[in-house]
N, C-alpha and C positions, 0 to 999 in steps of 0.2 A: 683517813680523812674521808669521810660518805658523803656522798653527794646529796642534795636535797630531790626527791622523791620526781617533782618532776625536771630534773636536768636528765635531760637521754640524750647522747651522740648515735649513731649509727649512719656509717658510712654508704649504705645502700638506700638509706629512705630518699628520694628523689627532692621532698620536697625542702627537707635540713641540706641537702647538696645545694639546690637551685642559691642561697646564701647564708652557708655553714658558719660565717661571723657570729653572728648573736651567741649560736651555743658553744662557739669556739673562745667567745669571750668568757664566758659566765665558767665554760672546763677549768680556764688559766685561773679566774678568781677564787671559785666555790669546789673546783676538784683539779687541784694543778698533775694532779694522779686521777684518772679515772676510772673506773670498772664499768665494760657491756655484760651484762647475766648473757644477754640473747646468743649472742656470738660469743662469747668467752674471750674477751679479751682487752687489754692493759690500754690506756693513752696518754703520752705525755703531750705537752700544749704549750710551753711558755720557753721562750728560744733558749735559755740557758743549759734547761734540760734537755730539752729536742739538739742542740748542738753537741751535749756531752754525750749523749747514748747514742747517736746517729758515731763517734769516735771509738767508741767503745764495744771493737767488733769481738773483743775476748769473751764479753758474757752475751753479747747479742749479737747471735749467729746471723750472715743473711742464705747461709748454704742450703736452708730449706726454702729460698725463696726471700722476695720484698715486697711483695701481695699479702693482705691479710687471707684471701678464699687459697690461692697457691700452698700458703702453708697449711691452712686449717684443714684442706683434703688431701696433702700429703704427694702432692704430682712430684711425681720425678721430673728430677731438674737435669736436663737433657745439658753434652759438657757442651763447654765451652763459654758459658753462659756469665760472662765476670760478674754482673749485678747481682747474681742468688751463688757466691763463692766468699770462701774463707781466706785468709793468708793461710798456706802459701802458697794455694794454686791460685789465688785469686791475684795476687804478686805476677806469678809467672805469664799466666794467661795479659793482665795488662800491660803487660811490658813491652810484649808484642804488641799489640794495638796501639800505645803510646807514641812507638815508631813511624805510625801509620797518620798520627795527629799532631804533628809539632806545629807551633805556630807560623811557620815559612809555610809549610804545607797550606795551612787552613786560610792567611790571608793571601796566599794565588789563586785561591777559588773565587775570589770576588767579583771578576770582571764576567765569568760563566754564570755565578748566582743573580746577577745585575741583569745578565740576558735574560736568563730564565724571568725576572719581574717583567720586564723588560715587553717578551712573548705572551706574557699572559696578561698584563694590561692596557696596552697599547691598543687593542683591538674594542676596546668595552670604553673608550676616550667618544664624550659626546651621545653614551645610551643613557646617561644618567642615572646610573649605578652601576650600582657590580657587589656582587656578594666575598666578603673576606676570607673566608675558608673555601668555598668550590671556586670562584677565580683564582686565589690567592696562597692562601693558607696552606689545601691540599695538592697545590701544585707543585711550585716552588721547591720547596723542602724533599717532596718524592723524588723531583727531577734530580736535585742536589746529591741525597743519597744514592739514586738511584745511578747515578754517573759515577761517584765513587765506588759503589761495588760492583760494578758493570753490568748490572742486571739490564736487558735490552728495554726503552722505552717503550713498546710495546706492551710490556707485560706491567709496569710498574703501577699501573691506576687497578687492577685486579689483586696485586700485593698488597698495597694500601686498603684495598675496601675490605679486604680478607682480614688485616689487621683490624682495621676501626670495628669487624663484628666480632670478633674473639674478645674487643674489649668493653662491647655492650652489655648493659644491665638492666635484668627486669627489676620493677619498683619494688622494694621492699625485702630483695633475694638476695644471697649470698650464693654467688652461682656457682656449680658442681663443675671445676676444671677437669675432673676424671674424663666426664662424659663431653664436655665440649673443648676439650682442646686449648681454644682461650689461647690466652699473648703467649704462649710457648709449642704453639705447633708452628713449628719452622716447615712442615712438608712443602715442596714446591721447591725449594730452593735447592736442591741436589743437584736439579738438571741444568742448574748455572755453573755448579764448582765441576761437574764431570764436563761440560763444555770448556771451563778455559782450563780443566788440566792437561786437555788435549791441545787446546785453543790460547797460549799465555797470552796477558793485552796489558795494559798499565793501567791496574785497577788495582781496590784494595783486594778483592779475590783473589788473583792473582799474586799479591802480596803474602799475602795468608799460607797458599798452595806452596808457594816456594821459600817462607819462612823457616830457618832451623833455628830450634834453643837446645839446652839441655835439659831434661824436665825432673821432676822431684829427684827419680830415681838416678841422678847423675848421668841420661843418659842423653846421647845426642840424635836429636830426632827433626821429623816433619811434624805437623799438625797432622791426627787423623781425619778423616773423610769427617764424621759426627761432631768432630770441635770444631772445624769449617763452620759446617752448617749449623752450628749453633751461633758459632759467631757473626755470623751471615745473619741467619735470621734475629737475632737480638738488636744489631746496627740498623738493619733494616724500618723496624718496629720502633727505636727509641730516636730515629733520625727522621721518622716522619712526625710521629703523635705530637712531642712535646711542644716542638716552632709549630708546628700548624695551631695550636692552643697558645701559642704565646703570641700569633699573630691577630687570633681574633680578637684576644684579650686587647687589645693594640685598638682593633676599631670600636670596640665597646668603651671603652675606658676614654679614649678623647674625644671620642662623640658626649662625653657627660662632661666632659672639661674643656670645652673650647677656646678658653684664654687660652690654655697652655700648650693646646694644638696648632693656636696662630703663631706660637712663638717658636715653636719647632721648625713650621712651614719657614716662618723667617730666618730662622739660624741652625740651619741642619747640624749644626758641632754640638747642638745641644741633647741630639738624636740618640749618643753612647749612653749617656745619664739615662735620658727617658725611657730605655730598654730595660736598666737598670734597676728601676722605679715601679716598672711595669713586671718583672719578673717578682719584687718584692710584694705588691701590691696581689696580682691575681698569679701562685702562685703554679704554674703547668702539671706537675706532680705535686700534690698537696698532701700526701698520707704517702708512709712508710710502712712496713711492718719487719718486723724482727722475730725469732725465737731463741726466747732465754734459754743459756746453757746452765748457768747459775743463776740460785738466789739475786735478787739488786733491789735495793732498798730506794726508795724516794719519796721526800714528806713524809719520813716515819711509818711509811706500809711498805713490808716486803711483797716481791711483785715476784714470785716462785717457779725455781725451773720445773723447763716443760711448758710454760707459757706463752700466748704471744701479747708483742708490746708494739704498740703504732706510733710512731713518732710523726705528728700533725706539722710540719714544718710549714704549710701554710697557713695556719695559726701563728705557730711562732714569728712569722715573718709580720706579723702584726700584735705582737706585743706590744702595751705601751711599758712594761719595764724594760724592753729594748730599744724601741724608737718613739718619736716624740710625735702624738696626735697621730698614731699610725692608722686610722681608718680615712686620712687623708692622702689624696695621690698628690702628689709634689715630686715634677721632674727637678729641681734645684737639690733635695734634699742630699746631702753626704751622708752615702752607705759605705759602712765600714766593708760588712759583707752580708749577706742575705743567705738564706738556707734553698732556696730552689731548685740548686745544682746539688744539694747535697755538703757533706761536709766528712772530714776524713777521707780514712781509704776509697770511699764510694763516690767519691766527687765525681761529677759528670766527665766523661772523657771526653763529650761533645759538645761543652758547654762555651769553646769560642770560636764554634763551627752555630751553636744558636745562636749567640751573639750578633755575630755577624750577620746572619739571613735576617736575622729581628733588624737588623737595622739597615741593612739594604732596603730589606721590602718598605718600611717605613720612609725612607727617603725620598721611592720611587712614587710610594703613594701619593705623598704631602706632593710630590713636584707635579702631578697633573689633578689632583682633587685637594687642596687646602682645607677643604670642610664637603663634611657628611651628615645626615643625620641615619639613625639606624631604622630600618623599616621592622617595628617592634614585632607587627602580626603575622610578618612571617620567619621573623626569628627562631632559632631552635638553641636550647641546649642542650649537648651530651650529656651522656652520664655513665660511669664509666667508676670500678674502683678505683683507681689508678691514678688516670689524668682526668682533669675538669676543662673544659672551655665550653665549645660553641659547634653546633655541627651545623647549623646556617647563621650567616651575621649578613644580611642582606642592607644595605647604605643605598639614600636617594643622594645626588651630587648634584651641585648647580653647575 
């Protein structure tokens, strides 16, 4: 199935990012299969597919990675790293972590992520505004993981900004991870894990340091020094980006709807939903990628191993063969489920730890500013392969 001459996706041109709907509509209609010549590589787009191949880790490896540039320059995937893993280390490695995120655990964090809003808005009450990501967005969430891995608050705003430029994008690039390091240079965080293995405290480092499994080899062991700090630095990076992008999404998105921000403000029980609505709607990681191990066929074109294939779930999350008038935000609407977390083995491990901070910070918000509007010309967005949101969302408040 060929696309017509001028449908072009490409995940780096800034300005199909700024609002990839239109082409992401016309992908599902006019090439539910896509081919990029420039980049070389596969996309599916309409939720049925994007939910079966996102399951489907036997012919779509993510061991090379779930970056399209990760894979295409071939960076070693440093261990520990469960998102760019197979079964069955990828099995073993979350199993461990699983332990670290049960949902007892993730709702006792409430009353500490409620301070954290709490610290950081309290003070900006009566400036008549405040910005959603640098008050909010990038606060919050670093402080959250940053207190679960026990990295000292001191250091955690220099981790973060370290993250957010490894995931920066010049327009138009496909940036060379060999040479810049990008979302998988974990460096820095060594001198955390040789501190508490000296130093134990009730963290998840901590956790990690003193976890035994048995590993492929039937053997009974610790975690090495390198799958520490992979896993360290993965948590790190995936515990800030995504809620701080799902937060801003949060003031963009009800600033354009403000019936159903008033009805929020009035009935916070309606705040779970509207998280819900809002991850479907702007979706934080919108683009997957994969490497075919085998031949897969879809729409009658085989899609050949050796390949890579991007699963667009933030497309799919706005199909109308899935949901009804889906370029409409409606916190009422009943979702069955949504792709933003992922689907299958790769489901978010942190996805009701985002939850949660999305709907903290939401409540704290509406309860001292009911209404915003967005101050447009000094708005910024990211860009980013990876994740999409907002790197300033600055609101005037009455």
């Amino acid at each position: 199935m060929s696309a017509a001459p001028d449908l072009y996706y490409d995940p780096y041109d800034f300005e199909i990012d700024t609002d990839p709907y239109p082409v992401w509509r016309r992908l599902q209609d006019e090439a539910p299969l896509y081919y990029n010549e420039k980049y070389d590589f596969y996309a599916l787009s309409r939720f049925a597919d994007v939910e079966e191949a996102l399951k489907d880790w036997q012919r779509l490896s993510s061991a090379r990675g779930s970056v399209l540039e990760i894979i295409r320059n071939g960076v070693e995937i440093p261990p520990g790293s469960i998102l760019f893993e197979d079964p069955p280390s990828h099995d073993l490695h979350r199993s461990l972590l699983a332990k670290l995120f049960t949902p007892r655990q993730i709702n006792a964090l409430e009353p500490k992520i409620r301070a954290f809003c709490e610290e950081s808005l309290d003070p900006l009450v009566g400036s008549g505004g405040f910005d959603f990501i640098a008050d909010l967005g990038a606060q919050m969430p670093m402080k959250t993981i940053g207190m679960l891995l026990g990295v000292p608050e001191e250091d955690q705003e220099e981790i973060r900004d370290r993250i957010d430029q490894g995931l920066r994008l010049a327009d138009g690039e496909m940036p060379d991870q060999r040479r810049k390091g990008g979302a998988l240079s974990f460096a820095g965080f060594e001198k955390y894990i040789d501190y508490r293995m000296e130093n134990p405290s009730d963290d998840l480092m901590t956790e990690l340091i003193q976890a035994e499994f048995v590993d492929m080899n039937g053997k009974k062991r610790r975690l090495e020094r390198a799958e520490i700090v992979g896993f360290v630095g993965l948590l790190a990076g995936a515990g800030n980006e995504t809620t701080t992008r799902l937060i801003g999404w949060a003031g963009k998105v009800l600033a354009e709807n403000p019936d159903q921000r008033a009805r929020l403000a009035a009935d916070p029980s309606l705040i779970p939903n509207a998280i819900e609505e809002l991850l479907r709607f702007e979706a934080p990681s919108p683009i997957q990628a994969r490497y075919v191990v085998e031949d897969v066929e879809y729409h009658g074109q085989t899609v050949p191993e050796g390949s890579i294939l991007t699963l667009l779930n933030g497309a799919a999350n706005r199909d109308p063969r899935r949901f009804e008038d889906p370029d409409r935000f409606d916190i009422d609407r009943k979702i069955d489920h949504h792709l933003s977390f992922g689907y299958g083995i790769h489901f978010c491990l942190g996805a009701s730890l985002a939850r949660l901070e999305g709907r903290v910070a939401l409540e704290e918000v509406l309860k001292r500013w009911p209404e915003w509007e967005v101050d447009w010309d000094q708005a910024v967005q990211a860009h980013t392969s990876s994740v999409r949101g907002w790197e300033k969302l600055p609101v005037r408040v009455r």
